[in-house]
VEXBA-990751 format. One line per 4 residues: number of its first residue (from 1); their letters; for each residue x, y, z of C-alpha. Coordinates in steps of 0.05 Angstrom, whole numbers, plus 5000, padded with zeros to 4 digits. Layout:
N
NUM) A) X,Y,Z | ...
end
This chain:
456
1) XXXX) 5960,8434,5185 | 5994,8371,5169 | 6039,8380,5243 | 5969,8395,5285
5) XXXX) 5941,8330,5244 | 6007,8289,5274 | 6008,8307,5338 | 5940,8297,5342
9) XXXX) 5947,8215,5318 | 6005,8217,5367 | 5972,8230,5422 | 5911,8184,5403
13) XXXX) 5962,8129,5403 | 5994,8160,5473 | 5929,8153,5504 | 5912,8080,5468
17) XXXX) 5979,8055,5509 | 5963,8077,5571 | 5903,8051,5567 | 5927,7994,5551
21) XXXX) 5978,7990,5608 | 5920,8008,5656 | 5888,7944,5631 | 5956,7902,5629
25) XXXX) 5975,7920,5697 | 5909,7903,5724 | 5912,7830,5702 | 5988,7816,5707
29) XXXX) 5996,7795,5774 | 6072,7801,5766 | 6066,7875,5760 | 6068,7922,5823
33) XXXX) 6007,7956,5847 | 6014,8021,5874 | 5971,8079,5908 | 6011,8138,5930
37) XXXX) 5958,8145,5983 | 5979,8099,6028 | 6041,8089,6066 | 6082,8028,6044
41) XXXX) 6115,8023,6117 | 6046,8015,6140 | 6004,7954,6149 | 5946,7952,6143
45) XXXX) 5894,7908,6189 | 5852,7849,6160 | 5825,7827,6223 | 5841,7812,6295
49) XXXX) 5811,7762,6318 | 5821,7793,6396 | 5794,7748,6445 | 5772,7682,6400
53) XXXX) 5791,7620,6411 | 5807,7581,6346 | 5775,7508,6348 | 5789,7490,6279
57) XXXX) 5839,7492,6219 | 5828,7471,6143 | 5880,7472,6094 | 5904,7434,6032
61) XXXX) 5987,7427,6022 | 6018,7401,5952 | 5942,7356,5939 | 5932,7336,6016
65) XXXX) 5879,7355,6056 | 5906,7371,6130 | 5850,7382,6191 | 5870,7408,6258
69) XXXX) 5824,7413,6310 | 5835,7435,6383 | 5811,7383,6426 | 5828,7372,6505
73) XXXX) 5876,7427,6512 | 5918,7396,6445 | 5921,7399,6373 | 5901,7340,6341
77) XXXX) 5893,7314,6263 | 5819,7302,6257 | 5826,7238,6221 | 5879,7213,6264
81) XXXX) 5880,7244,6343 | 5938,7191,6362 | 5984,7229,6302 | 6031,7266,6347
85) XXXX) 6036,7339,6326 | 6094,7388,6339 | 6058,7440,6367 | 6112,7489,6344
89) XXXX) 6081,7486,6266 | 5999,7495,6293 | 6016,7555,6342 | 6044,7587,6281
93) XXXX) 5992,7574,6243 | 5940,7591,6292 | 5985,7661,6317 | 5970,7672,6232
97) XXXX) 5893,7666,6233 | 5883,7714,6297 | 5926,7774,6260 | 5924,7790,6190
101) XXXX) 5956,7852,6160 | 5962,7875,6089 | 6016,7911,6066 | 5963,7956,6029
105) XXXX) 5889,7947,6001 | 5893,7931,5924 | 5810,7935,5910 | 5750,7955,5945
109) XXXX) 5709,7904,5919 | 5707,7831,5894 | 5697,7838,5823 | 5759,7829,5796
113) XXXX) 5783,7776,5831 | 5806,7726,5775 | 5855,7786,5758 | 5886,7768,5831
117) XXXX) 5887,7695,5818 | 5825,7689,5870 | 5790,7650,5826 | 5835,7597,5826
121) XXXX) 5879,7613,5885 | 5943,7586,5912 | 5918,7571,5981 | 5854,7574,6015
125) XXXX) 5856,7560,6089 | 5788,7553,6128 | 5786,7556,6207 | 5733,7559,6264
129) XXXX) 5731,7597,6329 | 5698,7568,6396 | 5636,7616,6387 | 5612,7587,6328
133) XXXX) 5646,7634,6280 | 5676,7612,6205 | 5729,7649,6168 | 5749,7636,6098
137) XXXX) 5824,7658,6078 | 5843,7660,6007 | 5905,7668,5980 | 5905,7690,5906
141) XXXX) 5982,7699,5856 | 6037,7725,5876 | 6064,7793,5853 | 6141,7779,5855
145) XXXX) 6161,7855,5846 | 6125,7875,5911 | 6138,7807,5942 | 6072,7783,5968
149) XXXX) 6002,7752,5956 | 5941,7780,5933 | 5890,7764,5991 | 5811,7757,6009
153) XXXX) 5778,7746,6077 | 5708,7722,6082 | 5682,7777,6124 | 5700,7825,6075
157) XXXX) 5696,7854,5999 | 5761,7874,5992 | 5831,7853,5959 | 5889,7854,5995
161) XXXX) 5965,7857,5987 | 6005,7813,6043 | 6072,7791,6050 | 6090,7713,6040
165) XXXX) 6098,7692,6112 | 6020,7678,6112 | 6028,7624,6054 | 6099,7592,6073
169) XXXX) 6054,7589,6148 | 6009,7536,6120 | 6058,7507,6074 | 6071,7442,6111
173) XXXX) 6044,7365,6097 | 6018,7327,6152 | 6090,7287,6161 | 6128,7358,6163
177) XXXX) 6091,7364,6227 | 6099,7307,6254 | 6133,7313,6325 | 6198,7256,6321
181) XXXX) 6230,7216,6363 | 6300,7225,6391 | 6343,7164,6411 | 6365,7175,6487
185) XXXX) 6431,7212,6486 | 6476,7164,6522 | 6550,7162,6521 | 6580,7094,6496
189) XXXX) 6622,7088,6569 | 6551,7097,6601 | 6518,7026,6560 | 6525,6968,6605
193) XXXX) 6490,6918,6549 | 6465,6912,6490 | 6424,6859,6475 | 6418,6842,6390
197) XXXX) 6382,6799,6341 | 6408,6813,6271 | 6391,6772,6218 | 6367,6722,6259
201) XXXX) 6426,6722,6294 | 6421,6735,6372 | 6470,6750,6422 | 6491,6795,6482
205) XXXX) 6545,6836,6493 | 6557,6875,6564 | 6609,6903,6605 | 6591,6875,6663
209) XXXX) 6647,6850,6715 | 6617,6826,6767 | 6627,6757,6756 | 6690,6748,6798
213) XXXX) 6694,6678,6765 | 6728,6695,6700 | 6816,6699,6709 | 6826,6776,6696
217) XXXX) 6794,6844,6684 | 6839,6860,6620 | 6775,6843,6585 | 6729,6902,6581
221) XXXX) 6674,6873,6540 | 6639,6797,6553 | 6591,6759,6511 | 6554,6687,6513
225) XXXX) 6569,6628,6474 | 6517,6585,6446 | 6515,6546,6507 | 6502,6609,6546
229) XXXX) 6572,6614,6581 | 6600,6675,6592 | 6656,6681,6551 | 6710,6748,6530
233) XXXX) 6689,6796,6474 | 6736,6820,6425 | 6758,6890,6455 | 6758,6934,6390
237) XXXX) 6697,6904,6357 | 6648,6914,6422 | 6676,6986,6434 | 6657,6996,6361
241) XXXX) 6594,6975,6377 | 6571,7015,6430 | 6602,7073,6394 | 6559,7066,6349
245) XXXX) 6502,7049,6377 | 6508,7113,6433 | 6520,7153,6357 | 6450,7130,6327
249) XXXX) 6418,7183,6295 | 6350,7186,6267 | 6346,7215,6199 | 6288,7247,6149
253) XXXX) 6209,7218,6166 | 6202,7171,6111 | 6118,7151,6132 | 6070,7146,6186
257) XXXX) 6038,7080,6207 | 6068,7046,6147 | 6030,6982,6113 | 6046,6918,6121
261) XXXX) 6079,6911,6057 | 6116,6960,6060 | 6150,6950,6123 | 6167,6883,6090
265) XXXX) 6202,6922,6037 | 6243,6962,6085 | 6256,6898,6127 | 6211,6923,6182
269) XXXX) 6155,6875,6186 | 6141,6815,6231 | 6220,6790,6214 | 6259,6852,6237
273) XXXX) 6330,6847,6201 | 6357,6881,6267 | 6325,6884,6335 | 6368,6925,6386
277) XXXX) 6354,6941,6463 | 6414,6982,6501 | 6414,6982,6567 | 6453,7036,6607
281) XXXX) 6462,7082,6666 | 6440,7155,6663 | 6462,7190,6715 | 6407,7238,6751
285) XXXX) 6426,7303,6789 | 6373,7331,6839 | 6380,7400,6869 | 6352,7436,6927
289) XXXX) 6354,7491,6971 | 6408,7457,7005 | 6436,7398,6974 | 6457,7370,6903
293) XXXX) 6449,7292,6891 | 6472,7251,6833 | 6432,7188,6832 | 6444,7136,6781
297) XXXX) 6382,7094,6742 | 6389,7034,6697 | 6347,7054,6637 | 6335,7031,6570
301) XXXX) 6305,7034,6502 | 6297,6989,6435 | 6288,7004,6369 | 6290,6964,6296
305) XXXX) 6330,6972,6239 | 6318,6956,6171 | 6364,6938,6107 | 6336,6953,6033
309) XXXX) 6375,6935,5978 | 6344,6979,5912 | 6347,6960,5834 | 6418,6995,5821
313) XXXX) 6448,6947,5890 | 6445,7011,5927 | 6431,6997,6006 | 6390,7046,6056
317) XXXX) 6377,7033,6123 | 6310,7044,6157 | 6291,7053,6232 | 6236,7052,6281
321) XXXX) 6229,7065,6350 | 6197,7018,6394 | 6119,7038,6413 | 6131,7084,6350
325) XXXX) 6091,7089,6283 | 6146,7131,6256 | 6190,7106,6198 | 6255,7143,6191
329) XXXX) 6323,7143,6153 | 6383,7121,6196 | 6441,7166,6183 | 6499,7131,6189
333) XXXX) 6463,7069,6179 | 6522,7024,6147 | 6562,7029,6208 | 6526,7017,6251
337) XXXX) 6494,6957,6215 | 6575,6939,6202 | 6579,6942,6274 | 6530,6900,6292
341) XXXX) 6545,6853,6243 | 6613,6836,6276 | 6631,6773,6302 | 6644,6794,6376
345) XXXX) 6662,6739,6408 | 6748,6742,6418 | 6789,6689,6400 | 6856,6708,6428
349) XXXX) 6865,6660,6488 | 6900,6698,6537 | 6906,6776,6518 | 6944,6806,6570
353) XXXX) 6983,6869,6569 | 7046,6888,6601 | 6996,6929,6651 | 6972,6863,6673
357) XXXX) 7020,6824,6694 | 7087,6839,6742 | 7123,6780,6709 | 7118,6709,6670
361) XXXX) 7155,6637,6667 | 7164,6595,6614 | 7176,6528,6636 | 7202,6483,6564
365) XXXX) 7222,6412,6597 | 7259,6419,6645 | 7280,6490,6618 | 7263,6545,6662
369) XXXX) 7259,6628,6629 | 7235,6684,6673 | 7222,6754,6653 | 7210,6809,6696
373) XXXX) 7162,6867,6674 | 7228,6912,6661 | 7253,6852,6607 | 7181,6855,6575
377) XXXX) 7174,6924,6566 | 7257,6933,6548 | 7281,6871,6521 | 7274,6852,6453
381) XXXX) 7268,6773,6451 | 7233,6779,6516 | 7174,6826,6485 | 7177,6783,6418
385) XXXX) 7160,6717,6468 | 7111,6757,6505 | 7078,6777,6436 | 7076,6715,6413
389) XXXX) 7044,6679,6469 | 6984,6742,6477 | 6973,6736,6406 | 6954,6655,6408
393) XXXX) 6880,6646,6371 | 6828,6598,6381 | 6833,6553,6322 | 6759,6519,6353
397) XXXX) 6751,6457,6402 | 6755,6383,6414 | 6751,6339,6464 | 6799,6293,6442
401) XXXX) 6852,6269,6484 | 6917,6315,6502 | 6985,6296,6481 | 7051,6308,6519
405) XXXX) 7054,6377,6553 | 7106,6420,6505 | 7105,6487,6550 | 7075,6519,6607
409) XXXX) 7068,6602,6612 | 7061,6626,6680 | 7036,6698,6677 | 7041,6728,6756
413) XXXX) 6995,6790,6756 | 7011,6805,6827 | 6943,6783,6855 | 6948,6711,6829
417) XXXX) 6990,6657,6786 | 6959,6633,6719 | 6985,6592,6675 | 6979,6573,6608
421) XXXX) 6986,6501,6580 | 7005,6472,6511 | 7002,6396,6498 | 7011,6362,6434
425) XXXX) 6949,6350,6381 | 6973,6332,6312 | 7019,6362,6259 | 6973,6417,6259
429) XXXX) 6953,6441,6321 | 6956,6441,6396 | 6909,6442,6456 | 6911,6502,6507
433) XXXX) 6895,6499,6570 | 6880,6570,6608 | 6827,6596,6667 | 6757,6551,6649
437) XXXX) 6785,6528,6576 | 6814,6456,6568 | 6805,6434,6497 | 6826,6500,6453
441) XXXX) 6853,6482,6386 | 6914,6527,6370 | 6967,6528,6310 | 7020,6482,6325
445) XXXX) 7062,6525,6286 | 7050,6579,6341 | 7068,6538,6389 | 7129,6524,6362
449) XXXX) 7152,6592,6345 | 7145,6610,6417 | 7193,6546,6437 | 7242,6571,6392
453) XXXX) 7250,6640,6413 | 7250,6620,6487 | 7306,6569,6474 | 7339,6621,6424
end
């Protein structure tokens, strides 16, 4: 008797669990639902919206409300039609709305729905067709065994199991749609100018030769002085520069029609720290039937940089494109900044190479020393003269008068003579003469060195 009485409280208790398990599972929304009736590899449809035109689209992302609406053959933010849209994001979005399939149906009715998180759900998107027509979506927990939401449709009383492309669809701010700008992709040999202001700072740097007037070509890179002359750029700083300017990337969106104030922050506002315009040739090929035609344009494009230096000295660089509301991070922004930053203009007052010049004369006194391009390039004291004399550096100006002439360096590049002078200053320095300079200060000890390796 006492056995029958046992297995009878046993299997009161047996029956009390499952019943309890039955009421578990029907709440926990991280517990799998199943119904051996349906077919798993099976989905089942929602709706199908067939032949419907969506107008509108409703949804709220991370506590902001985005509107789309389908206006003149576009997608547009409601509040803000000018806010340019990557179409990519709302032809996803509106490819999810037309066809909805659930991986199986979970109730056929509504009355459980704060079970399925419906009550409070994750995401509800709202969205309008172009015959009048308003469908609610709502997506409810998520059931991590089975992956996927629990799901209700307005047009109908039933709960729904679908997979998690439908939420991460919708799960996108208005900024993560925004369509961005690219900077032209222009090869630094290609940028004939660039024309800068950089903390207030403005100047030009081009490779422009036409100007026949200036003494040689062995400059690649010209600037302007403060007068506006024309005058050599240092080599290795401007091919830096256009490096990095034709290497310019935009980074991560940082806002969207930005405040005034805060474009101050970001030194963006009215004072830009950096105002850039490259100019450049981009090279157009048009085909035919029957021919092929490169045609070269002269282009160009601007855009603003700006420095912020946080709390903890840590600096970021900002950028906008001109005619752009977009704010962006600059990747590689230091260098670029770095390189603009450079003082471009060069000092060296006659740079040649050995591949400029056939031979040079040195004329001390009455002291005569020639060197042919074999002694430069093979003898020793004749390379350390020639180093000496290309490696002379504007010390500034004067106009003071010259003093007696200490040496002349006639450099013959097989086209033309031209020649260098150096005439006594003071203990200090010298005045060289060379092409359209008359009154360059150099060091006198320079000067000097050079005498006494020639007379060596």
């Amino acid at each position: 008797m006492k056995k029958i009485i046992k297995l009878v409280v046993m299997l009161l208790v047996l029956s009390g669990l499952v019943a309890g398990y039955v009421i578990i599972t029907g709440k926990n929304t991280e517990q799998p639902i199943t119904d051996p009736t349906i077919d798993e590899d099976t989905d089942i449809e929602v709706i199908d919206l067939g032949n419907e035109v969506i107008s509108s689209i409703e949804y709220s992302y991370k506590e902001e409300n985005v509107s789309l609406k389908y206006s003149d053959g576009a997608w547009k933010l409601a509040d803000d039609e000018e806010f340019p849209i990557n179409t990519t994001y709302t032809n996803y979005m509106k490819d999810a709305l037309m066809n909805v399939s659930a991986k199986r149906i979970i109730s056929e009715t509504l009355k459980n729905e704060s079970d399925y998180g419906l009550d409070k759900p994750a995401m509800v998107v709202k969205c309008s067709t172009g015959s009048g027509q308003d469908y609610v979506y709502t997506i409810g927990s998520y059931n991590s065994v089975v992956d996927g939401y629990y799901f209700k449709i307005s047009t109908q009383n039933k709960i729904f199991l679908i997979d998690k492309s439908m939420i991460q669809t919708f799960s996108y701010a208005k900024l993560d749609m925004i369509k961005t700008d690219k900077l032209p992709a222009v090869k630094a040999e290609d940028i004939t100018e660039v024309e800068c202001v950089v903390d207030g700072r403005k100047y030009v740097v081009t490779t422009d030769k036409t100007n026949t007037d200036f003494y040689s070509d062995i400059y690649t890179y010209f600037t302007f002085n403060s007068e506006g002359n024309k005058i050599a750029a240092d080599s290795q700083k401007s091919a830096a520069l256009m490096n990095a300017v034709s290497s310019a990337v935009l980074g991560n969106v940082k806002g969207y029609k930005i405040d005034k104030a805060t474009l101050e922050k970001y030194g963006l506002a009215d004072n830009k720290y950096a105002v850039i315009k490259v100019n450049y040739n981009n090279k157009v090929t048009t085909d035919n039937e029957q021919t092929s035609a490169s045609v070269t344009k002269k282009e160009s494009y601007s855009f603003y940089i700006g420095k912020y230096v946080a709390e903890d000295s840590k600096v970021s660089y900002y950028a906008m494109l001109d005619n752009s509301y977009i704010l962006y991070e600059l990747k590689e922004g230091e260098a670029l900044f770095n390189a603009l930053s450079a003082e471009l203009e060069s000092k060296f007052v006659c740079p040649f190479t050995t591949n400029d010049i056939e031979s040079i004369k040195i004329e001390i006194g009455e002291n005569i020393y020639s060197y042919t391009l074999s002694d430069l390039k093979n003898n020793e004291k004749a390379k350390g003269i020639f180093n000496s004399i290309t490696s002379i550096v504007r010390a500034g100006e004067t106009n003071s008068q010259k003093g007696e002439v200490l040496a002349k360096v006639i450099f013959n590049t097989g086209k033309a003579e031209m020649t260098l002078t150096l005439n006594k200053f003071d203990e200090q320095n010298c005045i060289a003469s060379f092409d359209k300079w008359n009154n360059i200060l150099v060091s006198a000890e320079k000067v000097n060195t050079i005498i006494d390796k020639a007379q060596a």
